[in-house]
Each structure stands twice: as C-alpha cells, then as structure tokens.
C-alpha distance (Angstrom), angle and dihedral (degrees) to the residues before:
residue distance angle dihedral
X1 . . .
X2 3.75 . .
X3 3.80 111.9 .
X4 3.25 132.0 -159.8
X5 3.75 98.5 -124.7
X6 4.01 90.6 40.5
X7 3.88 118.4 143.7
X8 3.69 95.3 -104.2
X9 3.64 90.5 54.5
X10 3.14 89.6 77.0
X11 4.09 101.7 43.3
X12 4.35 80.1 58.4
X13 4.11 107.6 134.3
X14 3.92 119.5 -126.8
X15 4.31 117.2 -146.9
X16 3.65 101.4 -158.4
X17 4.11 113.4 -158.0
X18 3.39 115.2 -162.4
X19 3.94 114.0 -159.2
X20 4.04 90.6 -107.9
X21 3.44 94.4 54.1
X22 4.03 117.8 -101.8
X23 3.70 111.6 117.0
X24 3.74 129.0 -164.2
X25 3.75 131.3 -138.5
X26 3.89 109.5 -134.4
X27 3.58 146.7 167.0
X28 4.06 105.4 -105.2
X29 3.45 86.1 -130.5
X30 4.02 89.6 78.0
X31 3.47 88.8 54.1
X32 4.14 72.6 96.4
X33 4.02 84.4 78.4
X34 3.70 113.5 31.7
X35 3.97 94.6 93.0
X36 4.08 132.7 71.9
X37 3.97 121.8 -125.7
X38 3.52 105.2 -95.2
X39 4.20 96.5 35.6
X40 3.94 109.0 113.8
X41 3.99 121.8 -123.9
X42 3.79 111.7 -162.6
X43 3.55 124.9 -177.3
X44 4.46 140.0 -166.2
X45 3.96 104.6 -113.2
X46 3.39 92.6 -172.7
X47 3.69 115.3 133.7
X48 3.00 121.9 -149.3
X49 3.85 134.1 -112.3
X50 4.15 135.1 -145.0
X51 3.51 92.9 -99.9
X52 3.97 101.2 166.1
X53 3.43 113.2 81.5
X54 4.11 121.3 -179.9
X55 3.89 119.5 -159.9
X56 3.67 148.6 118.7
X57 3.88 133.9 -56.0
X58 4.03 88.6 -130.9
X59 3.86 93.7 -153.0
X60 4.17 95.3 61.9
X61 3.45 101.7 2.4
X62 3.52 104.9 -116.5
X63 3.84 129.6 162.3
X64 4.39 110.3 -108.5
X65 3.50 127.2 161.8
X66 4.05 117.3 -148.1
X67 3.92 116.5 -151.4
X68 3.67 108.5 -173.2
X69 3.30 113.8 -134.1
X70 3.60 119.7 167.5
X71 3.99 136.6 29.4
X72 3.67 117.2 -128.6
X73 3.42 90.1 -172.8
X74 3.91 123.5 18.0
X75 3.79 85.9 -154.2
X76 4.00 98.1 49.9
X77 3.57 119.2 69.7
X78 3.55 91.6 -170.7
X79 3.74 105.0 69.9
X80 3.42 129.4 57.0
X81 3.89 148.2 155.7
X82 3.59 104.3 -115.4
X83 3.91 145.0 171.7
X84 3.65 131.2 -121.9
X85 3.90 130.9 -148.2
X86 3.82 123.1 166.3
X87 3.83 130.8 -136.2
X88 3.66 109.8 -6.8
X89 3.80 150.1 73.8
X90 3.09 144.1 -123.6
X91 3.78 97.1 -87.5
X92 4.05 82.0 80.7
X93 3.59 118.8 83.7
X94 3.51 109.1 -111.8
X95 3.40 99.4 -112.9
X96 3.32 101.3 50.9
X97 3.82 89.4 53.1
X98 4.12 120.2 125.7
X99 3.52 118.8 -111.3
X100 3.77 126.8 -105.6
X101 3.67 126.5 -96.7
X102 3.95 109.5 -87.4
X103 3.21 111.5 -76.2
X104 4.16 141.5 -142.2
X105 4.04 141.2 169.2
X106 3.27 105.9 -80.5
X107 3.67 111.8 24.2
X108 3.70 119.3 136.1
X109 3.61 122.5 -130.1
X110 3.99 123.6 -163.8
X111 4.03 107.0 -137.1
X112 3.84 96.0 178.5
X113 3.85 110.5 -76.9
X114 4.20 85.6 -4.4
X115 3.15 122.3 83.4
X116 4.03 121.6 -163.7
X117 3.50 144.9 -158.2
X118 3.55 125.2 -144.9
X119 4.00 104.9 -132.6
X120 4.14 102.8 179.5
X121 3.86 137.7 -23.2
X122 3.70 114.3 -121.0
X123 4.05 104.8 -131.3
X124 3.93 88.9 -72.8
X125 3.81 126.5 73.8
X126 3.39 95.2 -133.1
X127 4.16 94.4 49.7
X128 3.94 123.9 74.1
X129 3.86 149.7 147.9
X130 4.03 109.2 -100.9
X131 3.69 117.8 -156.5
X132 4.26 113.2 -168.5
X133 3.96 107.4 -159.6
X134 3.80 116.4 -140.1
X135 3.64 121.6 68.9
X136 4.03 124.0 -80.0
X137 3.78 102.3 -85.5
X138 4.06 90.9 52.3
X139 4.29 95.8 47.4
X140 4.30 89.6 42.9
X141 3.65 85.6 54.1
X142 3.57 94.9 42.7
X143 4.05 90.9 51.0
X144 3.60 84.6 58.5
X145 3.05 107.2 53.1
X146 4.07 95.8 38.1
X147 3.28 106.8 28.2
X148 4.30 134.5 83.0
X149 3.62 133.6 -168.9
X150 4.01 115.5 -80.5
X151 3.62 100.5 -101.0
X152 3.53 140.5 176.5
X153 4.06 142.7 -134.5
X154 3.89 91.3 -101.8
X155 3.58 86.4 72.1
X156 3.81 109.4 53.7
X157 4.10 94.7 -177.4
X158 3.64 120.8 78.4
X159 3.64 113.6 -105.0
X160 3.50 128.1 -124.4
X161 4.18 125.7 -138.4
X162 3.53 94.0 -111.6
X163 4.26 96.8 53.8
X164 3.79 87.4 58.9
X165 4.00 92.7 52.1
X166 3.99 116.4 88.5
X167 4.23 112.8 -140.7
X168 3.78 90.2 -97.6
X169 4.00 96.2 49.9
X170 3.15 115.5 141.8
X171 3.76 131.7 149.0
X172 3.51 111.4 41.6
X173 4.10 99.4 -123.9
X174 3.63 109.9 112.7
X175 4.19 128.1 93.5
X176 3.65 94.0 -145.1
X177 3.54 137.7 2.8
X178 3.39 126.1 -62.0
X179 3.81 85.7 -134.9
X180 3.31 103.9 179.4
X181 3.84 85.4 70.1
X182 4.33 86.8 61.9
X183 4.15 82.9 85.2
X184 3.73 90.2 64.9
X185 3.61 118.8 91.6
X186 3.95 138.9 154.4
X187 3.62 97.8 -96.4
X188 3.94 96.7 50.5
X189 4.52 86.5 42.2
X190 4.50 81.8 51.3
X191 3.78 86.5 49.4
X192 3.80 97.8 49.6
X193 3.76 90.5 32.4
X194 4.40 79.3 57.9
X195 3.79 96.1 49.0
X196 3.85 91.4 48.2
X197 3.93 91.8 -111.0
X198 3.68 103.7 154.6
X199 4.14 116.0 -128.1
X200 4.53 118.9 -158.9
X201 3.03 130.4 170.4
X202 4.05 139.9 -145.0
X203 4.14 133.0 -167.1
X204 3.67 104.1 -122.0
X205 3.58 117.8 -178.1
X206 3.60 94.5 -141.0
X207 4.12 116.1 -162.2
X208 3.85 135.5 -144.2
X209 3.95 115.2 -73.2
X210 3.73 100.8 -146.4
X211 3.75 138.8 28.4
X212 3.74 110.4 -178.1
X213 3.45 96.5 -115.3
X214 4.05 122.0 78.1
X215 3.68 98.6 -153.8
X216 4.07 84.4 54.8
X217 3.60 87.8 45.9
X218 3.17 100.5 64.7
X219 3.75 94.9 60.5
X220 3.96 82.7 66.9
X221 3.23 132.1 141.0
X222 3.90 88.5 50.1
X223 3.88 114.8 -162.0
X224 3.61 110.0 -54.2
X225 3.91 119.3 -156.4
X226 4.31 112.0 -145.7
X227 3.30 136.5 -174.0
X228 4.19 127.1 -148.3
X229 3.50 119.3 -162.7
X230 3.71 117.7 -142.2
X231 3.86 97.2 -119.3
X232 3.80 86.0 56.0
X233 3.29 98.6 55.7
X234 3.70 92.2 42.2
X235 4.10 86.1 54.8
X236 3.74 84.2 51.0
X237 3.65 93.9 55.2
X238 3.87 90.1 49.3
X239 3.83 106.6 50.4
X240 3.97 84.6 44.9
X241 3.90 91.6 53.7
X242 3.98 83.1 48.7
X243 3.99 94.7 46.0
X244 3.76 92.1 -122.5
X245 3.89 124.6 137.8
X246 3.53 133.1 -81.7
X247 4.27 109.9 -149.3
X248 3.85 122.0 -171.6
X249 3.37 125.3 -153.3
X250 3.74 106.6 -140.0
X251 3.63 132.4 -14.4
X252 3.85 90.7 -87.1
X253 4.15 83.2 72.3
X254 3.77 94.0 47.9
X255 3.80 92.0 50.9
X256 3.76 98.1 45.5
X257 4.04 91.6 43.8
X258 3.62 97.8 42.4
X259 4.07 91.9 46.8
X260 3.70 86.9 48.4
X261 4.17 96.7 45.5
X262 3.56 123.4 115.0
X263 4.20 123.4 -144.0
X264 3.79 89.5 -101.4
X265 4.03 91.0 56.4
X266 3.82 100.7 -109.7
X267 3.98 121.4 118.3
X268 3.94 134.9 -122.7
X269 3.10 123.5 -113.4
X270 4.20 117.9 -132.9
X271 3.50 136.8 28.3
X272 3.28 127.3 -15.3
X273 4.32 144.0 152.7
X274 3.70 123.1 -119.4
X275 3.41 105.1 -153.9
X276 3.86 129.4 167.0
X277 3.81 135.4 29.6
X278 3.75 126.3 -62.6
X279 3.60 107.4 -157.7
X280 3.89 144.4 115.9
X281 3.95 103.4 8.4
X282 3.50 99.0 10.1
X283 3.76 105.7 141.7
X284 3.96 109.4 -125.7
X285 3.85 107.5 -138.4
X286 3.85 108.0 174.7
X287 3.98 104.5 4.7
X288 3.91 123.1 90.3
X289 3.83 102.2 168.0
X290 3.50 135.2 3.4
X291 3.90 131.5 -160.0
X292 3.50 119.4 -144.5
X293 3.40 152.4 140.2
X294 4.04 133.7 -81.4
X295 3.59 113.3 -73.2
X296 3.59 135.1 -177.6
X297 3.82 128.2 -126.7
X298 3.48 103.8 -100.9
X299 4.18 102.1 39.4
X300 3.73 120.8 105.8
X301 4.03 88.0 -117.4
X302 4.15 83.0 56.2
X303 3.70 92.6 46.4
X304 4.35 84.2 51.5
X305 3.92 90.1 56.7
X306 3.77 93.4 60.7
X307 3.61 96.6 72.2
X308 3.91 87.7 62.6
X309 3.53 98.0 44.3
X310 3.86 150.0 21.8
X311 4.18 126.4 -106.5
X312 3.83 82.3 -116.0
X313 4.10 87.6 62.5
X314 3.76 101.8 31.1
X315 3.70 89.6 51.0
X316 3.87 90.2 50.7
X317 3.77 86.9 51.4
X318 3.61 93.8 46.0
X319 4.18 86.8 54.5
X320 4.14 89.8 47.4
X321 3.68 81.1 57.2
X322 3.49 101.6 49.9
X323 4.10 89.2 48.6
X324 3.32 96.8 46.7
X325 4.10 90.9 37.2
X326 3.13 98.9 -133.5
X327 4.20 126.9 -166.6
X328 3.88 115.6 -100.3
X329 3.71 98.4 -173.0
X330 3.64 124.6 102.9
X331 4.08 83.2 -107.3
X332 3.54 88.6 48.7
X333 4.09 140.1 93.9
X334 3.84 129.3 -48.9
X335 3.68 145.1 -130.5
X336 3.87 136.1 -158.6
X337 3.82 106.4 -144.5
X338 4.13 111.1 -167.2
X339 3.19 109.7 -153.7
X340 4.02 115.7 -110.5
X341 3.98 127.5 -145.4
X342 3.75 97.3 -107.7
X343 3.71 140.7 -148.8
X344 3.78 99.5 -115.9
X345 3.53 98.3 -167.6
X346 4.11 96.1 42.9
X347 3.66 109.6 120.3
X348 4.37 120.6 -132.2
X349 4.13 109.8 -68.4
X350 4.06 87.4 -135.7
X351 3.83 86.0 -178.5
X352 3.88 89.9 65.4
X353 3.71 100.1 35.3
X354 3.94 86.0 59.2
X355 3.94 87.8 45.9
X356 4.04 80.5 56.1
X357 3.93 94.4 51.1
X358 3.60 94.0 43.4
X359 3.86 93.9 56.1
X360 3.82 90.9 48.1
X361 3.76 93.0 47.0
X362 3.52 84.7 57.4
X363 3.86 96.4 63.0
X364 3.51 105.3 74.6
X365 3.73 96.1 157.8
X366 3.58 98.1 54.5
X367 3.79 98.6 86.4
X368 3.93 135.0 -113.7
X369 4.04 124.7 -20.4
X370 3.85 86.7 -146.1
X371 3.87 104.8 106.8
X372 3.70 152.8 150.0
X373 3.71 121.0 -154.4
C-alpha cells in the first residue's frame, strides 16, 4: 500500500519557479509558507473511483480489462467512455500491454457481477462508449465491489480506493487521482488557514493520463465535466479585486477554472466541460501558479505548463529535477510553477524541449511518465 499520509510523504521535495527564473529546492513541507495572506489556494476534490475493471469478452471468452475513462453523462453512472486492453495487469507497462479481443456494438462483456454492453467504438479499436444495464444504485455497487484504482507498472502492489483519494476527496467522480492534491494535508491547510491564505475547492472530473498507445494519447485530456461552487467563485472574485494570487493545485484546477473564466478574470459558477488542450499560447485568464507534479515533455500535463512558462524555464526546471532526482510518479515530488508574462507570438524552442527529453530519458530509476496531477 502507499498511503497518503505515509512517512515518505512527508520527506517529498518541492522545485519552486519563480516567474524570473531562479527556482528553489525545498522540502514540500514548506509549501506551508510560500504564499501571502490574501493569495487564493484552490484545490480538485474529486475522489476518485475503481475505474479498472478485468473480465471476460462473453461471446469467446477472452480475458479484457475496461478502464473507464470518460463520463458521458456526469449524472449517469451507467455510461461511460472507456478503454480496453486484453489479458494483462497492471504489473505490465502500459505500453507494452496486449490488445483487446476484437471488438463490435453490442457485445457483452462480464466485469465481475456487471455485465456491459459495448454501445460504439470511438475511431480507435481500443476506444468505445460502455453502457452498464441495471439502474444506478445496482452498477455503483457493482464498481465497488469489482472494480480497483487505475494503476500503473511503477507500482507493483495493488492499490486500494483509499491510496488514490487526496485528504479533501470528496465526490467520487474522477478516473485517477487528482494527484497534485496528495501534497495537501491538515497541517499545511492550519498553516495557510493562520496566515489568512484563503483555501476553495472545485469537483473536477479528472481523466486517465496515459493510454498505451501515442496516437490515442494525443486525444488526451478527453472532455472533462467540473463543478464550481458559488463560495469559490465568490473567493475568486475577492482576491482578484485585492490583486492577490490565484494557485491551482494540479492541472485538473487550471482546466476547469480557465474553461469556466470570463474576459474580466472572474469564474462561473456551475457546471461546465473543459474540453480541448491548453498549451503553448493559451492565454491564462485566472491562474498565476500552479503546483504539480513532474511531467515529461511530451504529456498533456507537460503541454499545460507551457502556458505559464517559456522552453528556456521549463527546461531549466526539468535539469533542477534531474540534479536533485526528483520523483515523476503521481506519488512522487512537486513543483510550484509561477506563471511568467509570455511572448504570445514566440514559436516552440525545439532545441530546449529535446534538452528536456534527454534529461528525463536519462532517469530510468525514477518510475513511470504516466501520470495524473
């Protein structure tokens, strides 16, 4: 098991970016200290549901596993997008994975006391709608009791439910952890609480990180239903009517507050899709720092980080990483990214975005590049 409150945990390292450029390696614990009273900390508590499901292909009896992957409708538990692999675990990198058993509309699959139908494949033969018959009560329960976390081969022991949930999970909407949100605990939320830093929250349904396959990949992040409270975006409204900072916690926050900001920098309240990429030349609206985890050119997340900073910066973060060694999986180490003011119309520094990959290729002890946060 990995907890969230484990030991190490606690030991995690902190690579603080300012927007000209120095950094700092910390302890995460001071991430406690890094912010001013007034600045506003808001946070994904999604929790997260057993989204891999291993079974049967009923017509020939072959082994598939299902990861569910996308919600078709927020309110529905009982259709989703979802992802197929074949025989297998998790103790397989995903890549190397088998794939499922051909599939077709309509065939039934047997997910332990579920059974499911397959609805449509997506333009990829790996990617379809999932339909669960029974009514919402009977396919919850049946997740429960069948279903794990999505996990990967960096991990070799199953996870349990509860070491994919942050400290602040809550609704149970998300396909993996939010894991940017595993930094947060109640001592640092006392501290900021102390200072008069102001903590919100938003329900993010936050998706899968990796695939297996790169062309599939880059269709990630799918769309990603949120949620806003109205106190958050009231808090919003106040620290940006007092000039003070607005820090997500994971990409999962940046998507659902960007999607839902209006031209004048405030949020919406209520429901609302993210859908598309934010990325190089993406204009930041409401965000001015993010903390998250330690991606790898290349990934979605990655991709996210370069409309905060420039290749010169991310590829001087991605070199105080490989120093300092830090963790890339979603269990792993942290940085605080400030956001920089940014040369829209600057084209991609390829030079220093292979400089990036090269470091990270480097690191083969520091676990999987397949992560949520």
């Amino acid at each position: 098991m990995i907890a969230a409150d484990r030991p190490d945990r606690r030991a995690a390292r902190l690579l603080v970016v300012e927007a000209d450029g120095a950094t700092r390696d910390l302890p995460r614990t001071e991430l406690a200290t890094l912010f001013d009273a007034g600045d506003l900390v808001i946070a994904n508590d999604a929790a997260t549901l057993p989204a891999s499901l291993r079974g049967t292909h009923i017509a020939n009896g072959k082994a598939i596993e299902i990861r569910l992957a996308g919600w078709l409708s927020l309110p529905d538990p009982t259709r989703f997008v979802a992802i197929a692999f074949g025989a297998g675990d998790h103790r397989t990198r995903t890549e190397n994975r088998v794939p499922p058993p051909p599939l077709s509309p309509g065939d039934r699959l047997r997910l332990g006391r579920l059974e499911a139908v397959v609805e449509r494949l997506l333009d990829h033969p790996r990617l379809l709608e999932l339909r669960f018959p029974g009514n919402r009560a009977a396919v919850l329960a049946g997740l429960a009791q069948h279903g794990r976390p999505i996990q990967y081969a960096h991990v070799r022991e199953p996870l349990a439910l509860w070491n994919v949930w942050t400290k602040i999970a809550a609704r149970p909407v998300a396909f993996e952890a939010p894991s940017a949100g595993f930094a947060l605990d109640w001592r640092t939320l006392q501290a900021w609480r102390r200072r008069d830093v102001g903590f919100a929250t938003l329900t993010h349904a936050a998706g899968v990180s990796s695939t297996g396959d790169p062309a599939l990949d880059l269709r990630l992040p799918f769309d990603e239903p949120y949620r806003i409270p109205g106190r958050t975006a009231a808090q919003v409204a106040r620290a940006k009517l007092r000039g003070r900072r607005i820090i997500a916690i994971g990409t999962s926050v940046v998507r659902a507050l960007e999607a839902a900001a209006n031209p004048d920098g405030n949020v919406r309240a209520g429901n609302g899709i993210a859908t598309g990429r934010i990325a190089l030349g993406t204009p930041l609206r409401l965000v001015d720092a993010i903390l998250t985890g330690v991606h790898q050119p290349g990934e979605s997340h990655f991709e996210l980080l370069c409309a905060f900073a420039d290749d010169a910066l991310l590829a001087k973060a991605s070199a105080a990483f490989a120093e300092h060694r830090y963790r890339t999986h979603e269990f792993g180490d942290s940085m605080l990214l400030n956001r920089q003011r940014l040369d829209r119309s600057r084209g991609q520094n390829r030079e220093m975005r292979d400089e990036a990959s090269t470091l990270f290729a480097g690191r083969t002890s520091a676990g999987r590049q397949e992560q949520r946060s």
